[in-house]
KOLLUMPA-503745 format. One record per residue: residue number from 1; residue in three letters; chain; y, x, z of N, C-alpha, C in turn. Coordinates in Angstrom, 2 decimals, padded with zeros to 5 digits. Each point is the difference from the previous one (the first is absolute). Last residue first. Layout:
// residues N
[NUM; 'ALA'; 'A'; [Y; X; Z]; [Y; X; Z]; [Y; X; Z]];
...
This chain:
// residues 183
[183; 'UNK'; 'A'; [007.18; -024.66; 017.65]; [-000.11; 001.16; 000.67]; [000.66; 001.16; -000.23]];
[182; 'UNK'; 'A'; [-000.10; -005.06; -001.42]; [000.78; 000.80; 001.22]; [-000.52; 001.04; 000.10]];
[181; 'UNK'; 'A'; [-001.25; -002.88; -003.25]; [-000.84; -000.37; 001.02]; [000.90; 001.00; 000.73]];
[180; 'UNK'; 'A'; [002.02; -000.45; -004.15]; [-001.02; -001.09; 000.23]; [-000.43; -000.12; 001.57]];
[179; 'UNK'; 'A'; [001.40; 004.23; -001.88]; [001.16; -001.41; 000.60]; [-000.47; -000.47; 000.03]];
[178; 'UNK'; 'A'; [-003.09; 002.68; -000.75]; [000.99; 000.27; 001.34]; [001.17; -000.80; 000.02]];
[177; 'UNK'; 'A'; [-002.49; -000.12; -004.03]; [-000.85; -000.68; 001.74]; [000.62; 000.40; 001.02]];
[176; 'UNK'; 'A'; [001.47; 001.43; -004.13]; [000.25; -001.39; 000.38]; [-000.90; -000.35; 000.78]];
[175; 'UNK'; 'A'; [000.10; 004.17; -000.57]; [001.54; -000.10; 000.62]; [-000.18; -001.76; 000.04]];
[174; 'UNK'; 'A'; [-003.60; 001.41; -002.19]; [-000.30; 000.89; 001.54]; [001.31; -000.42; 000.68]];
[173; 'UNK'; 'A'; [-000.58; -000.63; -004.48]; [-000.49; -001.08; 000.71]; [-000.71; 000.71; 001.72]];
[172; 'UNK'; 'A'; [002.55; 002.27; -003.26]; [000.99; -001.25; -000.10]; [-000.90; -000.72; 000.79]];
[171; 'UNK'; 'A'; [-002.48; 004.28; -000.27]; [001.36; 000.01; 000.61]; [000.81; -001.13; -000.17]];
[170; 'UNK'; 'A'; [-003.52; 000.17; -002.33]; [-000.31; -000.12; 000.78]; [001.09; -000.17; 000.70]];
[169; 'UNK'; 'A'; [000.98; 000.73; -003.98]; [-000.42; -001.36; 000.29]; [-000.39; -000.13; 001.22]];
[168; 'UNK'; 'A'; [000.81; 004.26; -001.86]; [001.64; -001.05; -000.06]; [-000.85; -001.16; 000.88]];
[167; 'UNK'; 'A'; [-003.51; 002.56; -001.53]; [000.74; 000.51; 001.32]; [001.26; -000.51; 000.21]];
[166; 'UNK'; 'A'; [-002.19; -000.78; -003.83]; [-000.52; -000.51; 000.98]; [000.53; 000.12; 001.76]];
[165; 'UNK'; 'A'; [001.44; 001.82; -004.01]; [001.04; -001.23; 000.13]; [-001.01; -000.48; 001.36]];
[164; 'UNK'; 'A'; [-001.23; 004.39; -001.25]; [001.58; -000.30; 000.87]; [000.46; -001.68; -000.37]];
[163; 'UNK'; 'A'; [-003.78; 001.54; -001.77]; [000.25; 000.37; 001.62]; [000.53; -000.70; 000.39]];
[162; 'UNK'; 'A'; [-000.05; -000.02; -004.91]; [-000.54; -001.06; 000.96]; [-000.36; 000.21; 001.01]];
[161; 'UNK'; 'A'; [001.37; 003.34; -002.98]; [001.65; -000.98; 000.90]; [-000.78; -001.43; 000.43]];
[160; 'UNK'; 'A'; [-002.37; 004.04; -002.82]; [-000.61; -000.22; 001.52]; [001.06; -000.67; 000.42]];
[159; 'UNK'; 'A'; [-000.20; 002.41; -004.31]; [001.17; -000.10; 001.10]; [-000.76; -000.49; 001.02]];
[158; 'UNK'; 'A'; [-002.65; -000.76; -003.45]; [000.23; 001.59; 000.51]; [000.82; 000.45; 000.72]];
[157; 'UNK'; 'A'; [000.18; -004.28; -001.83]; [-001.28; 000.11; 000.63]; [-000.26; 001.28; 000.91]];
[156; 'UNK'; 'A'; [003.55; -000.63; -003.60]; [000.31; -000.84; 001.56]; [-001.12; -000.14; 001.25]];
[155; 'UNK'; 'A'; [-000.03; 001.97; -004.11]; [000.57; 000.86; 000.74]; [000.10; -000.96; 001.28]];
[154; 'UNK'; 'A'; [-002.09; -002.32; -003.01]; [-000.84; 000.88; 000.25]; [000.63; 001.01; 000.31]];
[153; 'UNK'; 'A'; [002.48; -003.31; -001.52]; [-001.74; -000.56; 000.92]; [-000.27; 001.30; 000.81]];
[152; 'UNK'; 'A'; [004.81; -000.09; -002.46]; [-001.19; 000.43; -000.07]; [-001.00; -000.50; 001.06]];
[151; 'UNK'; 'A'; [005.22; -000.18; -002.96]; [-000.92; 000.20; 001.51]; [-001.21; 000.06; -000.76]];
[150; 'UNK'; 'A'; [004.38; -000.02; -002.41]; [-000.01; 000.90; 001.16]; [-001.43; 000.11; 000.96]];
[149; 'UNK'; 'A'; [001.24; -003.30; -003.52]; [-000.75; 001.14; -000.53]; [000.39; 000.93; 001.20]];
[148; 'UNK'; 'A'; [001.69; -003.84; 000.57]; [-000.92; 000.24; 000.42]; [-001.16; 000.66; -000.53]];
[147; 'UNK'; 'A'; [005.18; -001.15; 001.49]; [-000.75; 000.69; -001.05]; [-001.35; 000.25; 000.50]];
[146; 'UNK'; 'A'; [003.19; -001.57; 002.76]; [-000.31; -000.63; -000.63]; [-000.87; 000.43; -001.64]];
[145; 'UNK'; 'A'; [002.74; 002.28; 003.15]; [-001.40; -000.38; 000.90]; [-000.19; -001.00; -000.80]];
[144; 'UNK'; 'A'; [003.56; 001.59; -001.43]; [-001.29; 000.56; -000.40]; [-000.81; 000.40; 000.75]];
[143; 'UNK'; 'A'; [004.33; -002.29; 000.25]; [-000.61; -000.44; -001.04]; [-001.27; 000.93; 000.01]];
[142; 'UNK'; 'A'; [002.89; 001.61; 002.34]; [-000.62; -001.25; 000.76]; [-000.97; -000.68; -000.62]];
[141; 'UNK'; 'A'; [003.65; 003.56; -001.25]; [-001.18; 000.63; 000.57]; [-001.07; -000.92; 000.25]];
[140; 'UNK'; 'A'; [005.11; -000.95; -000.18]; [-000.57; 000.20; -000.77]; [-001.63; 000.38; -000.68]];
[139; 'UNK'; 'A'; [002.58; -000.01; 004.39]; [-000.52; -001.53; -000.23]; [-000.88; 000.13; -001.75]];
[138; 'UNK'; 'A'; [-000.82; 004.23; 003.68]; [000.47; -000.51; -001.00]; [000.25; -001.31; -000.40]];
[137; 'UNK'; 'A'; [-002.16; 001.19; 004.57]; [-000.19; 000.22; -001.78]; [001.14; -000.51; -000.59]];
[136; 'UNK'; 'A'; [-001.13; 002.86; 004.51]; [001.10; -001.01; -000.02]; [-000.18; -000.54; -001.49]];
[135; 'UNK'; 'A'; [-001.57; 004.35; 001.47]; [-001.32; -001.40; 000.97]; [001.37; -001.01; -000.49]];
[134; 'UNK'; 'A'; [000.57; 004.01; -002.34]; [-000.92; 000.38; 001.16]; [-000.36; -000.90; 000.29]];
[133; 'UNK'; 'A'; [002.36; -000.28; -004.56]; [000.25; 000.27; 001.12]; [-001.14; 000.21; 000.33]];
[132; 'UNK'; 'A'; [000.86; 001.42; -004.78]; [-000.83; -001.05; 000.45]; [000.40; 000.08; 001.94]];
[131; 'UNK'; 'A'; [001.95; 002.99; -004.05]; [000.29; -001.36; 000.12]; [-000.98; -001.19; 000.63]];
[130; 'UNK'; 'A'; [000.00; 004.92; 001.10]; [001.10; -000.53; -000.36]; [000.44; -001.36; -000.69]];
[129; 'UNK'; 'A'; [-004.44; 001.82; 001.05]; [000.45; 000.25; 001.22]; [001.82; -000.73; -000.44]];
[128; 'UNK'; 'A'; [-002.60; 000.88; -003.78]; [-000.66; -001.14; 000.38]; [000.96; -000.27; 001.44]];
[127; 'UNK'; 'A'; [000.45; 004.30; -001.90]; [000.62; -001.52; -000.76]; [-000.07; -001.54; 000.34]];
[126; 'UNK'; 'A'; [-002.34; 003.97; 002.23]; [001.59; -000.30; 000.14]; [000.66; -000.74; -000.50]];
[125; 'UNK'; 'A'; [-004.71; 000.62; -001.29]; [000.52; -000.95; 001.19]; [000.92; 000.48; 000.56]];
[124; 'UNK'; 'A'; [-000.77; 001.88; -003.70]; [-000.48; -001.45; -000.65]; [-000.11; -000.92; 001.64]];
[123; 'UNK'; 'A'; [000.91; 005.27; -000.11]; [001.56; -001.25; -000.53]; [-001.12; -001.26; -000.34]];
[122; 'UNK'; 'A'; [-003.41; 002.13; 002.75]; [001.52; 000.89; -000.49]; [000.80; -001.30; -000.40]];
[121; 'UNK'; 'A'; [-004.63; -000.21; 001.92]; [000.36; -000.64; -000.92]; [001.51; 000.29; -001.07]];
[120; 'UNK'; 'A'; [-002.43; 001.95; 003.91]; [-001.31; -000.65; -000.46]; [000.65; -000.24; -001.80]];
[119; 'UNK'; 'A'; [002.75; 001.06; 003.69]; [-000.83; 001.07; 000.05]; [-000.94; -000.20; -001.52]];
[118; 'UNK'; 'A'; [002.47; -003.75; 002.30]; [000.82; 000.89; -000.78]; [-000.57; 000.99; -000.48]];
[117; 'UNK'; 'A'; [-002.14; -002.71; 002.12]; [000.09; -000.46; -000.72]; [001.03; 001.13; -000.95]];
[116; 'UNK'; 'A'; [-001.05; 000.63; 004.22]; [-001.22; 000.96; -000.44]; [-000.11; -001.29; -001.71]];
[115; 'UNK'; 'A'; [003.99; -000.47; 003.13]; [-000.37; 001.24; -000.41]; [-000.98; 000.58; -000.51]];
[114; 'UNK'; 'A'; [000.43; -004.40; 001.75]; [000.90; -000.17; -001.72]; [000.22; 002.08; -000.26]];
[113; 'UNK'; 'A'; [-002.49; -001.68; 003.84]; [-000.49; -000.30; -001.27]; [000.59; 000.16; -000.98]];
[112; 'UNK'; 'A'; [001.50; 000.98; 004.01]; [-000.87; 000.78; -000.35]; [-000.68; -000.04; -001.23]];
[111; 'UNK'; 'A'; [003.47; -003.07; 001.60]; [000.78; 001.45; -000.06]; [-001.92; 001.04; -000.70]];
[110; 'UNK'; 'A'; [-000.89; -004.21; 002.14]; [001.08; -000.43; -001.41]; [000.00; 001.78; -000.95]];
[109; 'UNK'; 'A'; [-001.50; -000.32; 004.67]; [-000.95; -000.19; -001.31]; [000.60; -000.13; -001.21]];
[108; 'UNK'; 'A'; [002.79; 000.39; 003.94]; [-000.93; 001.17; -000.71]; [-000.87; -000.33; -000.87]];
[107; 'UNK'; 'A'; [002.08; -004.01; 001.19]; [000.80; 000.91; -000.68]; [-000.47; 001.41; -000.11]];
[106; 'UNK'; 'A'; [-002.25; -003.28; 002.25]; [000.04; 000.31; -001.42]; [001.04; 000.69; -000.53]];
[105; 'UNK'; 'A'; [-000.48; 000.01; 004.70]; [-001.63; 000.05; -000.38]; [000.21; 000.18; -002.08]];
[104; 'UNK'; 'A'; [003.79; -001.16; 002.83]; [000.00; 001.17; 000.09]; [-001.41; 000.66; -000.86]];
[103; 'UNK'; 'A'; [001.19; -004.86; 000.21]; [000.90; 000.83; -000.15]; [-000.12; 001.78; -000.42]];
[102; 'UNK'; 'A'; [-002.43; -002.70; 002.89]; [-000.49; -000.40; -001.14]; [000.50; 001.10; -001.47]];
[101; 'UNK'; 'A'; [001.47; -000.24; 004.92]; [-001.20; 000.88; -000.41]; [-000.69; -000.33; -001.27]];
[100; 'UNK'; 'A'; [003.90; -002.46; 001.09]; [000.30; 001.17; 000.66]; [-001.51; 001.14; -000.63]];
[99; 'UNK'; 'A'; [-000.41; -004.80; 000.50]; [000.90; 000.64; -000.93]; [000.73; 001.70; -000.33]];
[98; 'UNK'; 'A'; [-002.83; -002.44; 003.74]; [-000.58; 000.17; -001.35]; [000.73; 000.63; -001.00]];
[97; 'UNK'; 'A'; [001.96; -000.15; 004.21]; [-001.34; 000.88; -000.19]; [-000.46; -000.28; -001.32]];
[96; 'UNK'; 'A'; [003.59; -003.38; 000.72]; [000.59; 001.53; 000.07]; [-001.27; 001.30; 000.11]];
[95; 'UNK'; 'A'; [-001.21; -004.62; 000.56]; [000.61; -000.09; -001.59]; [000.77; 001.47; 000.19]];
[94; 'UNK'; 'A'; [-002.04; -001.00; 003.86]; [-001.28; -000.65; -001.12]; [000.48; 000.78; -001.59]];
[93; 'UNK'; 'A'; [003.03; -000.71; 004.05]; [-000.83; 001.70; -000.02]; [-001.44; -000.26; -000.74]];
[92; 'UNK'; 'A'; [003.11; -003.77; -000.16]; [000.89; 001.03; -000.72]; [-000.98; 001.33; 000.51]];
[91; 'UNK'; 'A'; [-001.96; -003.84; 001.85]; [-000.08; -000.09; -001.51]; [001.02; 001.05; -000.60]];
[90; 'UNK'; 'A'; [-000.12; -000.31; 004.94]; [-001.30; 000.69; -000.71]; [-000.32; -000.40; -001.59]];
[89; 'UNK'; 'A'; [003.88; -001.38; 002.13]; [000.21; 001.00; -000.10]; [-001.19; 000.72; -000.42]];
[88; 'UNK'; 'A'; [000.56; -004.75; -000.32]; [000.61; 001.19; -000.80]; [-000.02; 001.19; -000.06]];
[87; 'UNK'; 'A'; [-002.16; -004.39; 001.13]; [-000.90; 001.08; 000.59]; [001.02; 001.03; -000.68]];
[86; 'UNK'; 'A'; [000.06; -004.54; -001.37]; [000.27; 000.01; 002.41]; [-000.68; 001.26; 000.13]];
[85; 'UNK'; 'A'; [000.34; -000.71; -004.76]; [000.99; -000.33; 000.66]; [000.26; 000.13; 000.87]];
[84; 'UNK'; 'A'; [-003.48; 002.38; -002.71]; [000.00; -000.96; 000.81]; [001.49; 000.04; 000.68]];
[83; 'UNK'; 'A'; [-004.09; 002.53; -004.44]; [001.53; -000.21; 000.98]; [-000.16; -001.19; 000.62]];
[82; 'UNK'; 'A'; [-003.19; 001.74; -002.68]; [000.44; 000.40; 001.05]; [000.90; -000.01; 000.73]];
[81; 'UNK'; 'A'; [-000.24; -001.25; -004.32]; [-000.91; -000.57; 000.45]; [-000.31; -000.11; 001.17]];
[80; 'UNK'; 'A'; [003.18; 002.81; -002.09]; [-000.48; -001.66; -000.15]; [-000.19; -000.44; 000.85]];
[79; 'UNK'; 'A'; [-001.43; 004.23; -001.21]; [001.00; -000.38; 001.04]; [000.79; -000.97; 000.39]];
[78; 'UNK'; 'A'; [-003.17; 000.66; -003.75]; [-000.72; -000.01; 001.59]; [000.81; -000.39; 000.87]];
[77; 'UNK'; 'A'; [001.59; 000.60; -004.29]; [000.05; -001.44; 000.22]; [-000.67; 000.23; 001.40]];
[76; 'UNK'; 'A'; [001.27; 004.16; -001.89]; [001.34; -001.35; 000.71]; [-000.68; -001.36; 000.59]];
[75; 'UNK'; 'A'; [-003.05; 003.28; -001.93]; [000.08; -000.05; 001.49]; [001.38; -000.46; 000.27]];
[74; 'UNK'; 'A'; [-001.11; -000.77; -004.18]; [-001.21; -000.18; 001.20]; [000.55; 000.17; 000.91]];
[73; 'UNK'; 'A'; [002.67; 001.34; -002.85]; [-000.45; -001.50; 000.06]; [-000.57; -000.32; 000.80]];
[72; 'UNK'; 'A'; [-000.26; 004.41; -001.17]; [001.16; -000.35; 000.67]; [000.20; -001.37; 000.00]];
[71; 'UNK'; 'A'; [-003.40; 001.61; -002.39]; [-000.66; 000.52; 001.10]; [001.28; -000.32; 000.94]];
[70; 'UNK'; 'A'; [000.88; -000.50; -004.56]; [-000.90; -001.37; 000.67]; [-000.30; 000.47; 001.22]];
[69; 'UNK'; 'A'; [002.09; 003.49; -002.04]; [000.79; -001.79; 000.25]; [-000.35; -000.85; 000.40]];
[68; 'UNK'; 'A'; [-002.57; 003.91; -000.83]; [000.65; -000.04; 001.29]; [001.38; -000.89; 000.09]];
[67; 'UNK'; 'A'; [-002.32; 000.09; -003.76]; [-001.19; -000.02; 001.02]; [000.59; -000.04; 001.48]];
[66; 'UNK'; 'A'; [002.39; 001.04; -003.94]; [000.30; -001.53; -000.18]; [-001.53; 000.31; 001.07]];
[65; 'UNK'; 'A'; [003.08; 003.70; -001.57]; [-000.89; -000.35; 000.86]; [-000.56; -001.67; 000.48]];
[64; 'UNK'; 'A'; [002.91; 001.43; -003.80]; [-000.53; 001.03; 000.20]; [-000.90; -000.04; 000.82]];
[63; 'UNK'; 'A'; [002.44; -003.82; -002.68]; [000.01; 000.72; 001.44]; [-001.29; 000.89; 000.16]];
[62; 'UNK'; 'A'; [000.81; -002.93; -003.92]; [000.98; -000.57; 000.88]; [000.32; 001.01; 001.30]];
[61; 'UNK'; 'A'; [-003.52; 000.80; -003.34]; [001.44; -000.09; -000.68]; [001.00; -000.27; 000.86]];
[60; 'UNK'; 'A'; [-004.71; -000.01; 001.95]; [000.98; 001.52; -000.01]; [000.80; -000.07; -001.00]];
[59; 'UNK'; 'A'; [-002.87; -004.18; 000.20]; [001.63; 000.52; 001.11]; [000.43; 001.14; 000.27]];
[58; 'UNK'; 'A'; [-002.12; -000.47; -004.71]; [000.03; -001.34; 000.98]; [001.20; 000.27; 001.20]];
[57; 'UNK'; 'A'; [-000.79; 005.07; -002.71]; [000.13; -001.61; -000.09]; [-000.55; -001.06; 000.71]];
[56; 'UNK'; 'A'; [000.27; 004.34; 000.37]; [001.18; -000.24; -000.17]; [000.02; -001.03; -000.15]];
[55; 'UNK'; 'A'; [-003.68; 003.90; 001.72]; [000.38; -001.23; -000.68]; [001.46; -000.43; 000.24]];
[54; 'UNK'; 'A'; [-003.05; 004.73; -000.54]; [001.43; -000.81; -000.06]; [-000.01; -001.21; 000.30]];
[53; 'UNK'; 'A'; [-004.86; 002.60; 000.13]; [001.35; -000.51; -001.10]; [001.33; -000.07; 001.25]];
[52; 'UNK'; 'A'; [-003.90; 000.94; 001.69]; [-000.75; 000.34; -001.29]; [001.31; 000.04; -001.06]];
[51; 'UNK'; 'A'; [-000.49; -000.83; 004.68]; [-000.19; 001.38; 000.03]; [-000.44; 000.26; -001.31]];
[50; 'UNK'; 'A'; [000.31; -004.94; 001.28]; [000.08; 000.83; 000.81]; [-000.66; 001.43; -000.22]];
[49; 'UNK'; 'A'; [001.30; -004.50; -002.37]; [-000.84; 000.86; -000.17]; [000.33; 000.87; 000.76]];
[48; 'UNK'; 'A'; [002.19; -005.11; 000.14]; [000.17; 001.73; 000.10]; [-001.37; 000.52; -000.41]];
[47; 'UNK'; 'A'; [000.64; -004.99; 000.15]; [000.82; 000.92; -000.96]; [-000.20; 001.31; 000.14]];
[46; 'UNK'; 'A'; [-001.95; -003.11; 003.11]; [-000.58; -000.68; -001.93]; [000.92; 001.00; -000.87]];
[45; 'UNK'; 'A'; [001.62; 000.01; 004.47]; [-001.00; 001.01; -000.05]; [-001.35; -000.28; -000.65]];
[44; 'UNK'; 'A'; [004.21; -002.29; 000.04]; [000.26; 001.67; -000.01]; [-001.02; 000.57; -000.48]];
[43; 'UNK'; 'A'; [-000.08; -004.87; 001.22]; [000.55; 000.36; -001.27]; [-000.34; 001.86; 000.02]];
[42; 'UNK'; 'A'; [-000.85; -001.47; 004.12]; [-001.21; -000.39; -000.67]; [000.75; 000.55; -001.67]];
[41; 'UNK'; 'A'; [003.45; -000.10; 003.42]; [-001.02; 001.48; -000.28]; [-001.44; -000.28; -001.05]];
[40; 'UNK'; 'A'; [003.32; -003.70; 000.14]; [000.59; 001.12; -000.52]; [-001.09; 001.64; 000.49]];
[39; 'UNK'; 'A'; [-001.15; -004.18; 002.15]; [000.28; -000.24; -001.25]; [000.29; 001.40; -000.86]];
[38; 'UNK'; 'A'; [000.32; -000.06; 004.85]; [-000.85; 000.36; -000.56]; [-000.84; -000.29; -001.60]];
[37; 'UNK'; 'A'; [004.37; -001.12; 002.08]; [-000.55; 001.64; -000.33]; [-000.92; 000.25; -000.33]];
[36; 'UNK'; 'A'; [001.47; -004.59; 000.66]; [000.33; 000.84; -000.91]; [-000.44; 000.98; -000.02]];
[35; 'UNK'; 'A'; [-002.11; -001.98; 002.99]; [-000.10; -000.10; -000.72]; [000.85; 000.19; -001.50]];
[34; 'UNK'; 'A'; [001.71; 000.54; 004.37]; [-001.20; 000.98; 000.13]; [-000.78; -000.06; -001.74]];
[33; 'UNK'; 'A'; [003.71; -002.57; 001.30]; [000.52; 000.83; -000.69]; [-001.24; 001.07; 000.06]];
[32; 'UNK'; 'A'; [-000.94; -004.23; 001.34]; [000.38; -000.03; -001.76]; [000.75; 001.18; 000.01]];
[31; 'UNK'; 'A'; [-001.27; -000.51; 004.46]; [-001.09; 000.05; -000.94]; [000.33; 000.02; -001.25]];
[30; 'UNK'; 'A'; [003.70; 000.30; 003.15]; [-000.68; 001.25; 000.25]; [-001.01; -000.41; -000.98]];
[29; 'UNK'; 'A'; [002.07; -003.92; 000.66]; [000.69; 001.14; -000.73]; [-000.86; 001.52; -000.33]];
[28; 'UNK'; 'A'; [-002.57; -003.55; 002.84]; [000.74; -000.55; -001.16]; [000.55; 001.05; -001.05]];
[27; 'UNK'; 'A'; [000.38; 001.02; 004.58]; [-001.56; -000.16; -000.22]; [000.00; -000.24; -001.89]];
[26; 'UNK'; 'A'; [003.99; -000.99; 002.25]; [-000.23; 001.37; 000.07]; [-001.22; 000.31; -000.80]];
[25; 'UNK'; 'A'; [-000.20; -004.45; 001.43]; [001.08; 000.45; -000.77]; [000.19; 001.39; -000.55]];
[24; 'UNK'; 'A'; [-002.73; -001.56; 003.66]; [-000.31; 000.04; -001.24]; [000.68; -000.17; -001.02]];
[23; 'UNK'; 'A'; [000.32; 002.83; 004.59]; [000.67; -000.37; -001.01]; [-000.63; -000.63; -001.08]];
[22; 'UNK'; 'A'; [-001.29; 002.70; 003.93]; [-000.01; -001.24; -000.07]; [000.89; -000.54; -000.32]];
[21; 'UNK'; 'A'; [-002.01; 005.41; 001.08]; [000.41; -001.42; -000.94]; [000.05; -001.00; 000.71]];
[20; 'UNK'; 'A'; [000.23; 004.65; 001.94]; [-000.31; -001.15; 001.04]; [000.72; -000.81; -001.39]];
[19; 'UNK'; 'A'; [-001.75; 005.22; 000.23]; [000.89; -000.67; -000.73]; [-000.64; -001.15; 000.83]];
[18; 'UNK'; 'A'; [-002.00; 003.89; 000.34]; [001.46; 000.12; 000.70]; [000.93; -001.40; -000.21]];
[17; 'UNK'; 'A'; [-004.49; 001.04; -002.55]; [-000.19; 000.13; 001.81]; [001.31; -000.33; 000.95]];
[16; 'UNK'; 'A'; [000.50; 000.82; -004.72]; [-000.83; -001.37; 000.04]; [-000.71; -000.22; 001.47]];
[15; 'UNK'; 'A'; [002.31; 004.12; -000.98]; [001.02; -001.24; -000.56]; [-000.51; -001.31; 000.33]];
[14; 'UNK'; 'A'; [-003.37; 003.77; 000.25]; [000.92; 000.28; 001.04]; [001.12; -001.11; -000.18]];
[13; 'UNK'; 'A'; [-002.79; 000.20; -003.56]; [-000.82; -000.69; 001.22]; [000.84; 000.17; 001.01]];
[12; 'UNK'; 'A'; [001.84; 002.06; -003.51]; [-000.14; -001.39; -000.31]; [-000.79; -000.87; 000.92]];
[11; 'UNK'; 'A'; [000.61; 005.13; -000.35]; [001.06; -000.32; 000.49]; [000.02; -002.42; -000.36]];
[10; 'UNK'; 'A'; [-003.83; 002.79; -001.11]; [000.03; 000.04; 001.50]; [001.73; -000.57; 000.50]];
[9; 'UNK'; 'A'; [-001.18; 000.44; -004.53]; [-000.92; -001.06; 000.33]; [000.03; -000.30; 001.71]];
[8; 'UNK'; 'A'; [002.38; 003.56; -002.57]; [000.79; -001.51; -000.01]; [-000.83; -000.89; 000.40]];
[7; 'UNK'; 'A'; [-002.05; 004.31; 000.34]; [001.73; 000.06; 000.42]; [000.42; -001.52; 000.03]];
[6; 'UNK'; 'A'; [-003.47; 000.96; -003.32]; [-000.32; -000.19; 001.72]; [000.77; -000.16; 001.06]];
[5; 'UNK'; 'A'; [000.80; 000.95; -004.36]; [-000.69; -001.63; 000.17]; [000.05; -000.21; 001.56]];
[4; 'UNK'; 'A'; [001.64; 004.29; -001.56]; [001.13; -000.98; 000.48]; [-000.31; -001.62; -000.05]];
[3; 'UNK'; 'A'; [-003.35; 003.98; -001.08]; [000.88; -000.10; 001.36]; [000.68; -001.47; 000.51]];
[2; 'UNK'; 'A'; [-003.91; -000.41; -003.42]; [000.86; 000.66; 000.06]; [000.87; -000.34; 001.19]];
[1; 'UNK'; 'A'; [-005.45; 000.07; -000.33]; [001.18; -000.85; 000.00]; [001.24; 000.89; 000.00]];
C-alpha cells in the first residue's frame, strides 16, 4: 500500500472517531458531493494509462490531476457529512486536521509527480503543465469528460477505482448510522 493511502486512511478513522455527526442535512450535502468525486475519479481512471503515455484527454483535458479532484470531493463531502451544528468546535478540529493534512499529503504528491512527469515527458508536459491547471478544471476543458473515446473498460478494470468507491460507500453508511442511531 502506498504511503500517503495509508497516511490518509489513518488520518480518516481518527476524524471519524473524533467527529460527533448529526446532520441529515449536512449528511445529504457531504453524500452528492462524495459522489461527485467519486464520479469524476471512476471517469479518470477509464482514462489514464498509468506509466505508459501522457494522458491529456477526457478529464486530463480539463485538469491535470482530475484523481485528486475527485479524491478532494470526497473528502469535502466526508466533512459534510461529519459535521454537526451543536458540536462546532469539534466539527472545526474535524474540518481544520483534515484539511490541513490532506492539503499537505497531496500537494507533495502533486509536486512529485508532475516531476517524474516532467522527467519522463520534457516540453510535451510543460506544454501540457502550461495550459492545463492542477486540480481546478478548466470551464473550457469540461466538455471532455464527455468524450468518450477517452475511456476504457479495461483500464478502468486495471485501475482497481472499484475500492475506493466501495470504500466511499462504506464510510457514507457508517456516518449514516451514526446519525441515525446516535453514536
Amino acid at each position: 500500500m502506498k504511503r500517503r493511502i495509508l497516511i490518509s486512511q489513518i488520518i480518516t478513522l481518527a476524524v471519524i472517531a473524533l467527529a460527533k455527526p448529526d446532520s441529515p442535512k449536512l449528511f445529504t450535502i457531504g453524500f452528492m458531493l462524495m459522489l461527485l468525486g467519486q464520479i469524476v475519479r471512476i471517469l479518470s481512471s477509464a482514462a489514464i494509462v498509468k506509466s505508459k503515455t501522457l494522458t491529456t484527454s477526457g478529464p486530463y483535458a480539463a485538469v491535470r490531476n482530475p484523481l485528486y479532484l475527485g479524491t478532494a470531493l470526497m473528502t469535502l463531502g466526508l466533512l459534510f457529512m461529519l459535521s454537526s451544528p451543536r458540536h462546532q468546535t469539534i466539527t472545526a478540529a474535524v474540518w481544520g486536521s483534515m484539511l490541513a493534512s490532506y492539503s499537505w499529503i497531496y500537494a507533495k504528491q502533486i509536486k512529485s509527480e508532475e516531476d517524474f512527469l516532467s522527467a519522463a515527458y520534457g516540453a510535451h508536459f510543460d506544454e501540457y503543465k502550461k495550459t492545463v491547471p492542477a486540480l481546478v478544471p478548466r470551464p473550457a476543458g469540461l466538455k471532455s469528460f464527455f468524450d468518450l473515446s477517452a475511456y476504457s473498460l479495461v483500464v478502468f478494470k486495471k485501475n482497481k477505482e472499484w475500492r475506493g468507491f466501495c470504500a466511499g460507500l462504506a464510510l457514507a453508511a457508517f456516518v449514516f448510522c451514526r446519525i441515525k442511531y446516535a453514536f
